[in-house]
C-alpha positions in Angstrom: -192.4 -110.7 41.3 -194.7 -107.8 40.7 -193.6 -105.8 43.6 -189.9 -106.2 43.0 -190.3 -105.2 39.6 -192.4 -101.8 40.9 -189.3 -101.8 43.0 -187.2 -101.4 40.7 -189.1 -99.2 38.4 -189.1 -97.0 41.2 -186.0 -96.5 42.1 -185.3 -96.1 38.2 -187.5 -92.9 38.4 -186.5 -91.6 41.9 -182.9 -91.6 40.2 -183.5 -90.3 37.0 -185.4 -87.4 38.9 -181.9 -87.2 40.7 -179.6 -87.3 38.1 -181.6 -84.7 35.8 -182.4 -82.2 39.2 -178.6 -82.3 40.2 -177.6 -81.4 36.3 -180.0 -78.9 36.3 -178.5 -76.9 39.4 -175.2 -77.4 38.2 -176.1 -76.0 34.6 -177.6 -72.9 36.5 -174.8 -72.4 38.9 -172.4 -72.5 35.9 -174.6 -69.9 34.4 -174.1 -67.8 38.0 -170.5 -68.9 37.3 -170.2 -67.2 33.6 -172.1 -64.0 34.5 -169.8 -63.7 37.3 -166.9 -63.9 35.0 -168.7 -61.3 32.3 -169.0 -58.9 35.2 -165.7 -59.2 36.8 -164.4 -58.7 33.1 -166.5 -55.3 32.7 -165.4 -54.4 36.8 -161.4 -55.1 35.7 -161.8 -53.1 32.2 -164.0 -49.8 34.8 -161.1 -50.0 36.8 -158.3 -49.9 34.6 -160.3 -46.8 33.1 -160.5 -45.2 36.6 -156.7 -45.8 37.0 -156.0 -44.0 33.4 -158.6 -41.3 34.6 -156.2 -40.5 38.2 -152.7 -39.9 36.1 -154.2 -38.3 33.5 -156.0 -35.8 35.7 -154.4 -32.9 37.3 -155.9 -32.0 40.1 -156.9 -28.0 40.4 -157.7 -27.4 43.7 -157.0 -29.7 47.0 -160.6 -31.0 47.0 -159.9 -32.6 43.0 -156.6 -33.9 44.6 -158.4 -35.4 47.4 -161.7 -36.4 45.3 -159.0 -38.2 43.4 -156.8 -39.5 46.1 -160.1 -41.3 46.9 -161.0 -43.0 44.1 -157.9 -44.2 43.2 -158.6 -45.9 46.7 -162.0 -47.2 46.0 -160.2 -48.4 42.6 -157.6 -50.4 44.2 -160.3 -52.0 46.5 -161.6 -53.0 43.8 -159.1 -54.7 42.2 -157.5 -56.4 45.3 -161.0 -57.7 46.4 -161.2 -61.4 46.1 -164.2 -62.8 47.1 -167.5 -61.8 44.4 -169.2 -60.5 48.0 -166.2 -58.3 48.6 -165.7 -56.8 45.0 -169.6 -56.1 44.5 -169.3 -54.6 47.4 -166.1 -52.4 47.2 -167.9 -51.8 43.0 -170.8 -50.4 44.7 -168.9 -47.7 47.0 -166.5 -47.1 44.0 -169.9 -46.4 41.5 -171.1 -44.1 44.5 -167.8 -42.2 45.0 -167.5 -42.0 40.7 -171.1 -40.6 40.7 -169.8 -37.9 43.2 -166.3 -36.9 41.6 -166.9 -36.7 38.9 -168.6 -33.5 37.8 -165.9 -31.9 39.5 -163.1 -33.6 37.2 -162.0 -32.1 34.3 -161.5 -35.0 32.0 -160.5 -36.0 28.0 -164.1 -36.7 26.3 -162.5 -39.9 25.1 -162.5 -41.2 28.8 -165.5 -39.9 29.4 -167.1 -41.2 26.5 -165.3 -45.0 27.4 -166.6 -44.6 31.0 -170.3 -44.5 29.7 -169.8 -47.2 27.3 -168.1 -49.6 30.4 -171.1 -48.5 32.2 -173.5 -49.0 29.7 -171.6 -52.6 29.6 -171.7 -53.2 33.5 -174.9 -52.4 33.7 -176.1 -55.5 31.6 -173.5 -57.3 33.2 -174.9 -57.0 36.4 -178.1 -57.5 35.6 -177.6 -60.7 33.7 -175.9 -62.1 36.9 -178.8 -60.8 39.4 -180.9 -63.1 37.3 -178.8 -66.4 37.3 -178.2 -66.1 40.7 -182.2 -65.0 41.0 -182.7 -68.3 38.8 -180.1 -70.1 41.0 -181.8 -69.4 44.4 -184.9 -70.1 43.6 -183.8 -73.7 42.4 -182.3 -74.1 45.3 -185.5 -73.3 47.7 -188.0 -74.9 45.8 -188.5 -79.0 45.3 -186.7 -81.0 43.9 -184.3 -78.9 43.7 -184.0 -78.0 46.8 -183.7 -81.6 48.5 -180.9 -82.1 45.8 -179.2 -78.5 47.2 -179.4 -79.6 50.5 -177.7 -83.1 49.6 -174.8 -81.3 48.1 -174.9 -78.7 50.3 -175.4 -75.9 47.8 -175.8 -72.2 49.6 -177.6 -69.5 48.3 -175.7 -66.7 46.0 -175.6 -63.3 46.7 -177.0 -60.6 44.5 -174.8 -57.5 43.1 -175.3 -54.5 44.8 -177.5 -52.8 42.7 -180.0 -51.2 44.8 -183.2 -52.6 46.1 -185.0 -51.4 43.1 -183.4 -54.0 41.0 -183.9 -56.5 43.2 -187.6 -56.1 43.8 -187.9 -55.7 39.8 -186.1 -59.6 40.0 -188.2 -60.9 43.0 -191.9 -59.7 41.3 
């Protein structure tokens, strides 16, 4: 009688541990999931900025027209990107290319003044997902978590292309 009641009591744990592990790495991967939509929001609002920025610019020489014949490619890679991979990855050429043009744009201080502010904004963004989706892998790689992972077949999230300096600040 003892040993079915240890049994029992055992199974009652081993579940429990289950049930409270599995709604731990679906509360985090619903945090991953909500950062992802902050910075999307903050990507969307860059690139509707970007798009004002091209028609309201006229271009003065053919290297403005081109600088901005560019961008307004990068933009629309953004914004017809559909996987988060894809569109962190089309944000991070579009940030480089911006960095670039821009000095050479003659702009309204208005835009330029939003521009920071969206940047300002996607900045945090991106660094709040980069640590859920930190949080999130390393759930996922370490037990229990990680026996629960494997069970539902959870993969590992990718980071937003920051740089490797902000992902060795997230991995120390």
């Amino acid at each position: 009688m003892a040993v079915i009641i240890l049994v029992i009591v055992a199974v009652a744990a081993l579940y429990i541990v289950y049930t409270r592990t599995n709604k731990d790495l679906v509360s985090k991967d619903n945090l991953c999931e909500k950062a992802w939509e902050d910075l999307n929001e903050q990507l969307e609002r860059r690139s509707a900025l970007i798009a004002k920025l091209i028609e309201g610019t006229v271009p003065q020489t053919t290297e403005q027209a081109e600088a901005l014949s560019y961008l307004g490619r990068m933009q629309a890679a953004v914004t017809s990107a559909t996987t988060p991979e894809s569109k962190m990855s089309a944000s991070a050429e579009l940030t480089s290319v911006l960095n670039s043009v821009l000095p050479s744009l003659d702009m309204q201080p208005e835009i330029k003044e939003e521009l920071d502010d969206i940047d300002a904004k996607l900045t945090y963004a991106r660094a709040s997902y980069n640590e859920c989706v930190h949080s999130y892998n390393q759930a996922i790689a370490t037990p229990p978590e990680s026996f629960v992972a494997r069970r539902r077949f959870l993969a590992r999230k990718s980071f937003d292309a920051v740089g490797d300096t902000a992902r060795q600040q997230l991995s120390s």
